[in-house]
C-alpha positions as protocol buffer text, in pm:
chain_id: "A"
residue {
  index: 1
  type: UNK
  ca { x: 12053 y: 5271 z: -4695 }
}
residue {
  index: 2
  type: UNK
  ca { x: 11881 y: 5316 z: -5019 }
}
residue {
  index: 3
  type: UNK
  ca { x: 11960 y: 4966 z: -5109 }
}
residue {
  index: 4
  type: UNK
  ca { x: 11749 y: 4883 z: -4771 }
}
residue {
  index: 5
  type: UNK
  ca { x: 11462 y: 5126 z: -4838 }
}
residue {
  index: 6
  type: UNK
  ca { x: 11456 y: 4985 z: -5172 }
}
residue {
  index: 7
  type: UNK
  ca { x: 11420 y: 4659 z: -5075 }
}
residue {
  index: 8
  type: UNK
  ca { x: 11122 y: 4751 z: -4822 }
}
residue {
  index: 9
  type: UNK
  ca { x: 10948 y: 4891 z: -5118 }
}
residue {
  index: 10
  type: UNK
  ca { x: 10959 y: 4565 z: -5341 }
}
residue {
  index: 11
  type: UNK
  ca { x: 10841 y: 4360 z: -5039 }
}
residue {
  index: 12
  type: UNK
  ca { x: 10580 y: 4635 z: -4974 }
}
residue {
  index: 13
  type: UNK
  ca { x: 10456 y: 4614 z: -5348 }
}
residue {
  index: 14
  type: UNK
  ca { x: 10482 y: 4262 z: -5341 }
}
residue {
  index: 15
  type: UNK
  ca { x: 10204 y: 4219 z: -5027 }
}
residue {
  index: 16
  type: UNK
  ca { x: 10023 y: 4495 z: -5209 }
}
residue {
  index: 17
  type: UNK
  ca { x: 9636 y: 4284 z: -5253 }
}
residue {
  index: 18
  type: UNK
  ca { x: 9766 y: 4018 z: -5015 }
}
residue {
  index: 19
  type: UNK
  ca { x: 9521 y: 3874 z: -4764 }
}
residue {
  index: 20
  type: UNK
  ca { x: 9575 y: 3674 z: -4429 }
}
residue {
  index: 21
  type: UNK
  ca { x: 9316 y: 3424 z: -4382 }
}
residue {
  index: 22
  type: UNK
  ca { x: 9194 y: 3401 z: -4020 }
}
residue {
  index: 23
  type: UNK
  ca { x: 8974 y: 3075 z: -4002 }
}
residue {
  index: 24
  type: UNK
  ca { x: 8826 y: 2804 z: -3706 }
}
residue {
  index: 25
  type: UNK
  ca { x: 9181 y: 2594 z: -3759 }
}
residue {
  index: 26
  type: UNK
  ca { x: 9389 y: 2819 z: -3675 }
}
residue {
  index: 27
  type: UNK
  ca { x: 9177 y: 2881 z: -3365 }
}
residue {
  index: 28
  type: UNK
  ca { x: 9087 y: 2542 z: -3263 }
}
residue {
  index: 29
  type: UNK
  ca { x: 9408 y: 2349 z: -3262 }
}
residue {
  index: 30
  type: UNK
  ca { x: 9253 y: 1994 z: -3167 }
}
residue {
  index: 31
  type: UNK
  ca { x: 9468 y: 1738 z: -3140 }
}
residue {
  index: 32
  type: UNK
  ca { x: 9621 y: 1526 z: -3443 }
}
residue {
  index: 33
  type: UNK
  ca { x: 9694 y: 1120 z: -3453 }
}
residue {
  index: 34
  type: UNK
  ca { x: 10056 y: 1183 z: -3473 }
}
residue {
  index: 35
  type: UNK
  ca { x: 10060 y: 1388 z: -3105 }
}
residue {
  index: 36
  type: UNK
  ca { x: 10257 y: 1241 z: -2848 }
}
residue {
  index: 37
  type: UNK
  ca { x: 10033 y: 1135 z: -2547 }
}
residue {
  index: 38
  type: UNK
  ca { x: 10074 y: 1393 z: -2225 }
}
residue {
  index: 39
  type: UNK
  ca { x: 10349 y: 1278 z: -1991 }
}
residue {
  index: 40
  type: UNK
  ca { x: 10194 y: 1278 z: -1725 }
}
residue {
  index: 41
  type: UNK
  ca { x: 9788 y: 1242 z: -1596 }
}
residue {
  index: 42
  type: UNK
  ca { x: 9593 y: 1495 z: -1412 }
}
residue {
  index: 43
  type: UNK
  ca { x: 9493 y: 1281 z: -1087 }
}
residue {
  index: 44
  type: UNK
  ca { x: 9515 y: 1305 z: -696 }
}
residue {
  index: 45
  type: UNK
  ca { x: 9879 y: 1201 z: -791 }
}
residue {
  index: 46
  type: UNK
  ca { x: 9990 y: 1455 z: -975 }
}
residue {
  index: 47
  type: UNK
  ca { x: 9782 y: 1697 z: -762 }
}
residue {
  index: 48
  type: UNK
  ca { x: 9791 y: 1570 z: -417 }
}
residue {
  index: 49
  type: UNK
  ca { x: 9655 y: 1870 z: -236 }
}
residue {
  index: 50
  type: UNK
  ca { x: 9304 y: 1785 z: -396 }
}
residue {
  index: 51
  type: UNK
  ca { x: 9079 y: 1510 z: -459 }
}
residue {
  index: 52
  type: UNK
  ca { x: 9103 y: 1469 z: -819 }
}
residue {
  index: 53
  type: UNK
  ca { x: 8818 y: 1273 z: -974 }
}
residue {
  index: 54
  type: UNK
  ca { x: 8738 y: 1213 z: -1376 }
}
residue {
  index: 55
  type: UNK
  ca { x: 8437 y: 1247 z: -1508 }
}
residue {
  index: 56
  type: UNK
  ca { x: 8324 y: 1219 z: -1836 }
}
residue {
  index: 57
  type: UNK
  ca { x: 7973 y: 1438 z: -1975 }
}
residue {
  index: 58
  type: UNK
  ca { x: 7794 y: 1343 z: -2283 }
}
residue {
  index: 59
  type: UNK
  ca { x: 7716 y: 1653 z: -2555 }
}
residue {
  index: 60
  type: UNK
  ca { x: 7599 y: 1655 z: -2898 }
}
residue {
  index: 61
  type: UNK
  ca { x: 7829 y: 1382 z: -3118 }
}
residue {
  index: 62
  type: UNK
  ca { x: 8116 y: 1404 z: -2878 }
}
residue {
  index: 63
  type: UNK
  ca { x: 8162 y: 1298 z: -2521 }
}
residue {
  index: 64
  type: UNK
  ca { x: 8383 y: 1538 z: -2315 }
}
residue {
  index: 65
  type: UNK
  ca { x: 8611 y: 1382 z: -2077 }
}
residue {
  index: 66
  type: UNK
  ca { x: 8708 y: 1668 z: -1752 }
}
residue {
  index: 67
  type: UNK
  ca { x: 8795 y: 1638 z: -1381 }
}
residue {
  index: 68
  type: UNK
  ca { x: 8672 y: 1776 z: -1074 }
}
residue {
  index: 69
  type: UNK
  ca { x: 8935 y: 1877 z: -803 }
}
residue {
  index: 70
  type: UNK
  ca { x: 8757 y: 1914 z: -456 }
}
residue {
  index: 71
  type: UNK
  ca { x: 8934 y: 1959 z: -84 }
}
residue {
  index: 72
  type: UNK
  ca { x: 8705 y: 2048 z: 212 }
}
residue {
  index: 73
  type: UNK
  ca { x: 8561 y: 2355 z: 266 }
}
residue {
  index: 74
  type: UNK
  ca { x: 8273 y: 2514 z: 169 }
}
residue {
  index: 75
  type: UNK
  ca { x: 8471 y: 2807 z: -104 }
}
residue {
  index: 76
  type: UNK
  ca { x: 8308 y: 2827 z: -423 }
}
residue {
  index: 77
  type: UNK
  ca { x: 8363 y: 2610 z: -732 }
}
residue {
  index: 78
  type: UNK
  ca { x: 8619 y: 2762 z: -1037 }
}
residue {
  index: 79
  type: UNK
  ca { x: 8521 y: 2609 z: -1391 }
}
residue {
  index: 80
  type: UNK
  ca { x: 8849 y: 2673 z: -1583 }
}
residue {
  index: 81
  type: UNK
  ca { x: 8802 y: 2711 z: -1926 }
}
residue {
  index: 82
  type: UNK
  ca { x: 9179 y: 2713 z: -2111 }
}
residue {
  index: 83
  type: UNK
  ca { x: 9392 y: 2805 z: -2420 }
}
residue {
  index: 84
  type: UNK
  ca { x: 9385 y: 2673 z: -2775 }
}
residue {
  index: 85
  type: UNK
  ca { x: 9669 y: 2454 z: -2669 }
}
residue {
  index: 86
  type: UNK
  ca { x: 9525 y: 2340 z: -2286 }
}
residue {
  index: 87
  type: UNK
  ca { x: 9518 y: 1997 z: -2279 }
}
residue {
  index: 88
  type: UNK
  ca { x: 9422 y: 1912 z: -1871 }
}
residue {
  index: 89
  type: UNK
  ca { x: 9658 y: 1632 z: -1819 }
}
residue {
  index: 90
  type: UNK
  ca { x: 9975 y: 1851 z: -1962 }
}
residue {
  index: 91
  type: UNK
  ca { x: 9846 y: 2182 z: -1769 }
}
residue {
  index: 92
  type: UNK
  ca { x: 9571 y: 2106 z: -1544 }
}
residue {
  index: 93
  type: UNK
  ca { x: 9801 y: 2054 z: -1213 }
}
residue {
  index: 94
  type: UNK
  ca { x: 9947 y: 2422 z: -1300 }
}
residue {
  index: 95
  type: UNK
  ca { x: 9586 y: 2554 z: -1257 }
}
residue {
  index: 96
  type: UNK
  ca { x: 9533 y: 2381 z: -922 }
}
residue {
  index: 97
  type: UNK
  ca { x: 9833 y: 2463 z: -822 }
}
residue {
  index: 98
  type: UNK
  ca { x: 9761 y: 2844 z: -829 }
}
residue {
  index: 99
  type: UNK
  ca { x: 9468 y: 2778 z: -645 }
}
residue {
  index: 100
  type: UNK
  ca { x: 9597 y: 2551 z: -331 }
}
residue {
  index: 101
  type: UNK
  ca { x: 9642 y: 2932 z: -147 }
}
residue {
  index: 102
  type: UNK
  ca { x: 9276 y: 3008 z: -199 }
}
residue {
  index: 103
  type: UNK
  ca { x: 9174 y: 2753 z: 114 }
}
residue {
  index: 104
  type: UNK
  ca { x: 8919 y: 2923 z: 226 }
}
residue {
  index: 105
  type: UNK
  ca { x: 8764 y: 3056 z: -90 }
}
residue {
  index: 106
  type: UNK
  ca { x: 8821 y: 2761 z: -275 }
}
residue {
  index: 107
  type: UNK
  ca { x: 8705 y: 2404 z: -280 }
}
residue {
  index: 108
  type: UNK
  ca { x: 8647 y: 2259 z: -661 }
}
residue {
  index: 109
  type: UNK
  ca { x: 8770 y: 2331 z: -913 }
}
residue {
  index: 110
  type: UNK
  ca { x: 8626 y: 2174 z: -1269 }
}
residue {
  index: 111
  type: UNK
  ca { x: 8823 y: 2139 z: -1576 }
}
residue {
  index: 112
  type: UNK
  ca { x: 8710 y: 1999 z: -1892 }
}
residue {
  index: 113
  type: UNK
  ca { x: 8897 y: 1950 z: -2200 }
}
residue {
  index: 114
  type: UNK
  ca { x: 8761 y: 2126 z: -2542 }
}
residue {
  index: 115
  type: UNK
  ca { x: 8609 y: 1846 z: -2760 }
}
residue {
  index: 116
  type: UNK
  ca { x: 8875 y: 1707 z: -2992 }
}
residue {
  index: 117
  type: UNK
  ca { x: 9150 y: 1809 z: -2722 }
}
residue {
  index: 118
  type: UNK
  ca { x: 9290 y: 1527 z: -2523 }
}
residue {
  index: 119
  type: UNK
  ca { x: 9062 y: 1350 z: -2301 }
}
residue {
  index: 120
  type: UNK
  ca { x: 8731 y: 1455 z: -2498 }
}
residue {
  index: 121
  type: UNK
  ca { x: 8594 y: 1329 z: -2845 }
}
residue {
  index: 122
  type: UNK
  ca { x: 8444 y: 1470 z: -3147 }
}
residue {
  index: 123
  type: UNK
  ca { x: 8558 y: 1763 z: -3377 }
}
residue {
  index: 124
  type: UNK
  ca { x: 8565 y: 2122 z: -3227 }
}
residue {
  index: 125
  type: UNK
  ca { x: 8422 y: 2416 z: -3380 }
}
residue {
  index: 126
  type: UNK
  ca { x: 8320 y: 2739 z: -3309 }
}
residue {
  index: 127
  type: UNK
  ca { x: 7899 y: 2685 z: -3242 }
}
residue {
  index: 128
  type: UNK
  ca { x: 7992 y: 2335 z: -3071 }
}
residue {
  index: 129
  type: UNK
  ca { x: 8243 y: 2513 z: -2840 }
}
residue {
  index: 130
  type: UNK
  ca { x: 8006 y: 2763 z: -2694 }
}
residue {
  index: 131
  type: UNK
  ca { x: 7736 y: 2490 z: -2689 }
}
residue {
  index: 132
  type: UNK
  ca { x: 7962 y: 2234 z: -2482 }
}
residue {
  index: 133
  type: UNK
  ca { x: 8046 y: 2530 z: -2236 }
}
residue {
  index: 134
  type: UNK
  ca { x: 7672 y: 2580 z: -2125 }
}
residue {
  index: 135
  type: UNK
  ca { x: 7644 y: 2213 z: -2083 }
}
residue {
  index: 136
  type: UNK
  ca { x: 7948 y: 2233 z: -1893 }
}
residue {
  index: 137
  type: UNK
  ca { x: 7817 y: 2477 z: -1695 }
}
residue {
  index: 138
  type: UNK
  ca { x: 7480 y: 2361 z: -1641 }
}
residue {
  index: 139
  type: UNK
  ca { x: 7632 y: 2057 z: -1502 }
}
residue {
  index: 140
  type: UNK
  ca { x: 7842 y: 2206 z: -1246 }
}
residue {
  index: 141
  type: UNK
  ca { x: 7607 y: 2505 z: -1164 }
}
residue {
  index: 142
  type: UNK
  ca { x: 7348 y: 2193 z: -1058 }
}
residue {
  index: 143
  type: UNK
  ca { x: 7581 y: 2045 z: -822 }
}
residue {
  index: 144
  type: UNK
  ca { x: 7702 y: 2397 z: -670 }
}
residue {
  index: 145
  type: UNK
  ca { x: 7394 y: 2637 z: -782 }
}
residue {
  index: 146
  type: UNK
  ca { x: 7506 y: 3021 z: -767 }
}
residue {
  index: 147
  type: UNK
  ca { x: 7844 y: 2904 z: -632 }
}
residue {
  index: 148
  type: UNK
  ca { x: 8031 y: 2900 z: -971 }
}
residue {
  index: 149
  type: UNK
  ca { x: 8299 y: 3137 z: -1123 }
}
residue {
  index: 150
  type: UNK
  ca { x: 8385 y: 3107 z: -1444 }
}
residue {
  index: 151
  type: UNK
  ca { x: 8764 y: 3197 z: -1561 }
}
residue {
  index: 152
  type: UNK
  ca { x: 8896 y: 3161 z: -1912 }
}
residue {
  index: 153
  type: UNK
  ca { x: 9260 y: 3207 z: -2054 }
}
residue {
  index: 154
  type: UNK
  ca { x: 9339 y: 3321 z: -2384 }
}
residue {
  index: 155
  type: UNK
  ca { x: 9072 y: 3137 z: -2590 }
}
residue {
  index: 156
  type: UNK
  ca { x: 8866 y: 3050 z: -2311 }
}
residue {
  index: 157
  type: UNK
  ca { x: 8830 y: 3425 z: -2194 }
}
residue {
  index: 158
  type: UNK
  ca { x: 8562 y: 3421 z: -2537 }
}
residue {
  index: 159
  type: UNK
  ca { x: 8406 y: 3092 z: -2373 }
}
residue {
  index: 160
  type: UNK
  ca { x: 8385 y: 3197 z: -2016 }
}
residue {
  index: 161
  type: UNK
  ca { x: 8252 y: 3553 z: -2085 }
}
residue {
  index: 162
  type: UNK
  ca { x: 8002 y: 3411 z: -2321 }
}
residue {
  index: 163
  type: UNK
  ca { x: 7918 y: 3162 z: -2035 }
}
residue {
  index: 164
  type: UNK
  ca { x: 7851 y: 3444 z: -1822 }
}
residue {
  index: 165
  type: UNK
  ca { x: 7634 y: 3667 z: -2051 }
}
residue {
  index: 166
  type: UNK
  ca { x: 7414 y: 3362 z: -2130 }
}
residue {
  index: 167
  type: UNK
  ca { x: 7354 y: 3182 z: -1768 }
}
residue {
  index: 168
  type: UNK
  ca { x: 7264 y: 3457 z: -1504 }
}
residue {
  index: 169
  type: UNK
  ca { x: 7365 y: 3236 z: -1205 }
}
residue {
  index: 170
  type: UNK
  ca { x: 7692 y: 3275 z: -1268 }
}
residue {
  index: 171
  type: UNK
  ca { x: 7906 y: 3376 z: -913 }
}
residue {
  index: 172
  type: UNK
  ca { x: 8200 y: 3577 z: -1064 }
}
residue {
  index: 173
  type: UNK
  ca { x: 8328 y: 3592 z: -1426 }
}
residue {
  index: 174
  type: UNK
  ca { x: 8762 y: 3588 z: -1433 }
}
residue {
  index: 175
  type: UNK
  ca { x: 8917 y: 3666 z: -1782 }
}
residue {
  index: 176
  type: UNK
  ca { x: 9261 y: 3605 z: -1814 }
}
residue {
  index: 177
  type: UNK
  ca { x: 9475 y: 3704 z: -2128 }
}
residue {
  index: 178
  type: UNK
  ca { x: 9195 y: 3843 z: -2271 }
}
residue {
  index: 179
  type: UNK
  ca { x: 9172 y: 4033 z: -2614 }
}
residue {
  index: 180
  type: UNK
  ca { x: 8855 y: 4197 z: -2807 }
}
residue {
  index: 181
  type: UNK
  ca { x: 8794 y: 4038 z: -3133 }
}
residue {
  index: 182
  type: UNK
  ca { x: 8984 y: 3846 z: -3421 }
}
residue {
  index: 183
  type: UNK
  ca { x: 9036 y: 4123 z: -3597 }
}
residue {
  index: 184
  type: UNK
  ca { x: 9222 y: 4342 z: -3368 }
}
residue {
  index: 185
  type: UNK
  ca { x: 9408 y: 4041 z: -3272 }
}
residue {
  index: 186
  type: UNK
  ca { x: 9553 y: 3970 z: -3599 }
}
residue {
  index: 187
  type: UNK
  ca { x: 9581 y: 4339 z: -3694 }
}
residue {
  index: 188
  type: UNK
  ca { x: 9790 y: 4381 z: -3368 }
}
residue {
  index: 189
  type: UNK
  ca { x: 10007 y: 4036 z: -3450 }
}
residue {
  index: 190
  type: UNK
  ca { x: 10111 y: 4230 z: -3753 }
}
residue {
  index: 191
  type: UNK
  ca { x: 10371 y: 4543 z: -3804 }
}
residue {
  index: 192
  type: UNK
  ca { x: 10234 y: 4864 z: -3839 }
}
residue {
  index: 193
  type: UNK
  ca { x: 10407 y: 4927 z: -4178 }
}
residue {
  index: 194
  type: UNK
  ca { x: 10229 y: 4644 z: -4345 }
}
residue {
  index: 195
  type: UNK
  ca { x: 9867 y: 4746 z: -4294 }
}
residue {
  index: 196
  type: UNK
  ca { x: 9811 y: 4937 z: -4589 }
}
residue {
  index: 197
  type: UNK
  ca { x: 9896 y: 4633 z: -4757 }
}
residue {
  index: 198
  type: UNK
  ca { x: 9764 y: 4323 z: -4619 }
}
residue {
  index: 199
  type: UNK
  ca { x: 9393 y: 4276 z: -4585 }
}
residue {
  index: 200
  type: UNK
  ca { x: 9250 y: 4038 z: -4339 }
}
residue {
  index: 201
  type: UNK
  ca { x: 9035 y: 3774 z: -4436 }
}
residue {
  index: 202
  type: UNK
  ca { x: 8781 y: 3630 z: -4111 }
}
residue {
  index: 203
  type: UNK
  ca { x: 8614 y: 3305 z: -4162 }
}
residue {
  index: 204
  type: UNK
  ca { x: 8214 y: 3400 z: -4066 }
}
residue {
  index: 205
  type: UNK
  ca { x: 8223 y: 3195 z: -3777 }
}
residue {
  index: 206
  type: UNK
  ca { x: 8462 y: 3376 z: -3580 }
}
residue {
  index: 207
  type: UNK
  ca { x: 8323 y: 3761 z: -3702 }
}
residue {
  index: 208
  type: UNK
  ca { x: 8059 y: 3801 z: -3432 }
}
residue {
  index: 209
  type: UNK
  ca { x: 8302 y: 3672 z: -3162 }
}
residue {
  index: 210
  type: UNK
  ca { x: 8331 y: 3997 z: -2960 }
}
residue {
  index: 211
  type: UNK
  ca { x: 8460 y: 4026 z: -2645 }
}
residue {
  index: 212
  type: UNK
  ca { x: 8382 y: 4408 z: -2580 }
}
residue {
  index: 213
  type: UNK
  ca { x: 8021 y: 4326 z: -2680 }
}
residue {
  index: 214
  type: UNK
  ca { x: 8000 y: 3964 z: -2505 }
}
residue {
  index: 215
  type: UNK
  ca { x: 8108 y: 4097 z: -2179 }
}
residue {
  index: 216
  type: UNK
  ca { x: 7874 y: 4441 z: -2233 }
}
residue {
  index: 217
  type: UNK
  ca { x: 7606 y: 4192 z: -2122 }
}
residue {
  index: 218
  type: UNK
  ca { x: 7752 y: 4099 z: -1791 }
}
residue {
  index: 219
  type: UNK
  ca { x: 7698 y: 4286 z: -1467 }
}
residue {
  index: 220
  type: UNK
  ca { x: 7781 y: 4085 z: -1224 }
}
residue {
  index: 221
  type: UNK
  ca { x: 8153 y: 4059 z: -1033 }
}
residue {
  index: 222
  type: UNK
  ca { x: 8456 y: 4080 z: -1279 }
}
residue {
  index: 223
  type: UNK
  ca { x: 8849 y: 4036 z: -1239 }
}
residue {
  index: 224
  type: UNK
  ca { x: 9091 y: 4093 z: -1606 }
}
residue {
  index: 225
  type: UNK
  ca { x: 9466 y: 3921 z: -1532 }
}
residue {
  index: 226
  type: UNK
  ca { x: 9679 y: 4065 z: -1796 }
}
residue {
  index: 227
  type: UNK
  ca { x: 10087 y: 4046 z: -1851 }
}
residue {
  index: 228
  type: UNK
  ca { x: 10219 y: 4311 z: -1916 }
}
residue {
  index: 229
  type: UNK
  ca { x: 10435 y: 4149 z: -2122 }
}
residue {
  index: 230
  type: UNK
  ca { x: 10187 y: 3999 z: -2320 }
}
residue {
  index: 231
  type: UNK
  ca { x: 10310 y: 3961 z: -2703 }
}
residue {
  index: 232
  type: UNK
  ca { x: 10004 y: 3710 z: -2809 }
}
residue {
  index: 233
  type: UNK
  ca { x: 9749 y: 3943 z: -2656 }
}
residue {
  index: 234
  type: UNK
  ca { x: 9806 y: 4297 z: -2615 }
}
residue {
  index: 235
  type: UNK
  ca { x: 9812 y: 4469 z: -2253 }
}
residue {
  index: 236
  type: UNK
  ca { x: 9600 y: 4772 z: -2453 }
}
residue {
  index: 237
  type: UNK
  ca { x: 9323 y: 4470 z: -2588 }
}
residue {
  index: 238
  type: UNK
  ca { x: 9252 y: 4378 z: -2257 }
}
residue {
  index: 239
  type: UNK
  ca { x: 9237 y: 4729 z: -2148 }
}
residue {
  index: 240
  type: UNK
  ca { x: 8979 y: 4740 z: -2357 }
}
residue {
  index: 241
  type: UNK
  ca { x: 8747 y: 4444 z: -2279 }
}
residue {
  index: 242
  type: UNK
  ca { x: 8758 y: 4550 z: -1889 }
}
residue {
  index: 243
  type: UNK
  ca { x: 8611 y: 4905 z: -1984 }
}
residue {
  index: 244
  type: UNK
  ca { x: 8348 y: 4727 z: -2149 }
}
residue {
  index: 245
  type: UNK
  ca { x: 8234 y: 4533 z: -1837 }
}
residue {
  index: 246
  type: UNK
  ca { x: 7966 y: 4749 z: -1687 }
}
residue {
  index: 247
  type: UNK
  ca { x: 8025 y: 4589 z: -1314 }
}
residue {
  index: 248
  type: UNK
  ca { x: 8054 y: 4842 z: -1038 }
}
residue {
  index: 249
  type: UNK
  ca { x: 8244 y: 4505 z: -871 }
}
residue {
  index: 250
  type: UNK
  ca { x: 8514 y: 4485 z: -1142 }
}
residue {
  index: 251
  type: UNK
  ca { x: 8922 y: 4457 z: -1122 }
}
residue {
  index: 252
  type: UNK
  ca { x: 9198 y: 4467 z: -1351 }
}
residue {
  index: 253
  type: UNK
  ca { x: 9500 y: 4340 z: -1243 }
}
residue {
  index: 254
  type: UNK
  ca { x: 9853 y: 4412 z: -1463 }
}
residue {
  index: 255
  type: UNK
  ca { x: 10077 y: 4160 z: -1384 }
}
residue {
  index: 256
  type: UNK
  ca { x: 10406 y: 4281 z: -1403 }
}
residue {
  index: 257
  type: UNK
  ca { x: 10674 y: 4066 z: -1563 }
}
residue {
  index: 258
  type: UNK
  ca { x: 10375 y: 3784 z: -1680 }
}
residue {
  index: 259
  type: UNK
  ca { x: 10332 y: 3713 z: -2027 }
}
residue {
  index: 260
  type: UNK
  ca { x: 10071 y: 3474 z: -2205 }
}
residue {
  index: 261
  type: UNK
  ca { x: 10074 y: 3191 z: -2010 }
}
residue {
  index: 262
  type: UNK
  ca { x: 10196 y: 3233 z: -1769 }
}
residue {
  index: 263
  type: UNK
  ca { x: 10006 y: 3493 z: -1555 }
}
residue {
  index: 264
  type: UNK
  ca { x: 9812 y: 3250 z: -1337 }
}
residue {
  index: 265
  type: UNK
  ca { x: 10059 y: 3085 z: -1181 }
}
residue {
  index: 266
  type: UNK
  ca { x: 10287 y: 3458 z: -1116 }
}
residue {
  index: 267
  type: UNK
  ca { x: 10331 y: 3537 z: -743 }
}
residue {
  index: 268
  type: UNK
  ca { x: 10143 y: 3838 z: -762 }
}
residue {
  index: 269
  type: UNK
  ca { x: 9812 y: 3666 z: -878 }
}
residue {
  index: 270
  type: UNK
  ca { x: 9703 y: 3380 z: -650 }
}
residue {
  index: 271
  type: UNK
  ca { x: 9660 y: 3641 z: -336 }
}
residue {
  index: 272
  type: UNK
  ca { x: 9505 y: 3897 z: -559 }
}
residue {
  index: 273
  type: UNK
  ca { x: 9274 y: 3658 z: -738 }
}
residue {
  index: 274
  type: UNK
  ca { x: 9189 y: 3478 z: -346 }
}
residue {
  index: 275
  type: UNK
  ca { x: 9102 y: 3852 z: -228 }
}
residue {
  index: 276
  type: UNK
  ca { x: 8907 y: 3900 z: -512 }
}
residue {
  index: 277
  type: UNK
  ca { x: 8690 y: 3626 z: -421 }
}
residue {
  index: 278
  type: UNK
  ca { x: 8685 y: 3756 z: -84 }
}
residue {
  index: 279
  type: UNK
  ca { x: 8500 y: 4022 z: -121 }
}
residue {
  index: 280
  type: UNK
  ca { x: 8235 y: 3903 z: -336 }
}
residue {
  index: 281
  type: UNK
  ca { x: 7881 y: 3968 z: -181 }
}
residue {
  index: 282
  type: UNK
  ca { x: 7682 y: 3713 z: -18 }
}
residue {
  index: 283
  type: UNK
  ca { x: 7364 y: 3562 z: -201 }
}
């Protein structure tokens, strides 16, 4: 034992002045020439209970290649905003797919890929990734005015909440896997015992990325997915960011057994999440 205890001292004295540097990169994974091409392509194929049409939308030194997955109906329109890993052609038909229960409050749903990310050109970064989503938006919202709900996973909970502070005719904001800030994020990826010793270092352009303050800004309609299993982005972080929505319409739903990524397409959440956009009021 004191062999042990001594040896947790060295390494302790050794991180002593250490810092973990939290910058875009290891944010915005785009993708590399040496990545293998997705399997498979997100089409009316792959996806057969929608219409599945590409589209491609011009921003700022990039061009952003999405789809648009329609059915009849009149249900609103979900722009899906994913992961720092969502590619659309490797994960797209696992969105739709959680949505082919929502018939009648469902009938599009948009997907984009992040620029630099699969079907979209250009190099991401932080200011060009909020940018892109209000274009994004913009073009959907003009098809489908007042009829879109915004839903982000993970990374895109930042994008789709900051979508919905910024454009007031958003329908519904959905955050799924959501956390506060970069901060608590990395402080919470690390053990207790070595905070005293490790200082974190946060690149400028991801400091004033807040969730608790983004979402502060919203009033309209809310519903927070979390696992409760969640080991990227702590249960109590998400906790968090739905206190901070000031929505008298607001939901959070724990998903029991759900981690990360896998929350959306749980058993529990499809009739939850269709409910949920059941009872939103008319406009």
């Amino acid at each position: 034992m004191q062999r042990v205890v001594a040896g947790i001292v060295a390494i302790m004295v050794g991180l002593s002045g250490c810092a973990m540097q939290v910058g875009e990169r290891d944010v915005l994974r785009a993708d590399r020439p040496e990545d293998p091409p997705p399997r498979t392509r997100l089409d009316s194929a792959s996806a057969p209970a929608w219409h599945v049409d590409a589209v491609s939308l011009p921003v700022a030194d990039a061009q952003l290649g999405g789809v648009e997955a329609t059915r009849a109906g009149t249900g609103l329109t979900v722009l899906y905003f994913g992961g720092n890993a969502f590619h659309l052609d490797r994960h797209g038909a696992g969105v739709l797919g959680a949505f082919e229960s929502c018939t009648v409050q469902v009938a599009e749903v948009t997907i984009f890929d992040y620029r630099g990310y699969g079907r979209s050109t250009g190099t991401p970064t932080i200011a060009t990734l909020k940018d892109d989503a209000l274009r994004v938006f913009d073009h959907v919202n003009a098809r489908q005015p007042g009829r879109v709900v915004v839903h982000g996973q993970s990374l895109g909970s930042f994008v789709a909440a900051y979508v919905a502070q910024q454009r007031p005719a958003v329908r519904a904001l959905v955050l799924e896997s959501t956390t506060t800030n970069v901060r608590d994020w990395g402080n919470a990826r690390m053990p207790w015992y070595v905070w005293p010793f490790v200082r974190l270092e946060i690149d400028p352009a991801l400091q004033g990325i807040d969730n608790v303050a983004t979402v502060a800004g919203y009033a309209g309609p809310a519903l927070v997915l979390e696992g409760e299993e969640d080991r990227i982005t702590p249960p109590r972080l998400a906790r968090q960011v739905y206190a901070a929505l000031p929505s008298p319409s607001k939901q959070l739903l724990m998903v029991a057994g759900a981690g990360h990524n896998d929350v959306l397409t749980n058993a529990a959440v499809p009739p939850a999440y269709c409910a949920f956009l059941g009872r939103l009021p008319a406009r």
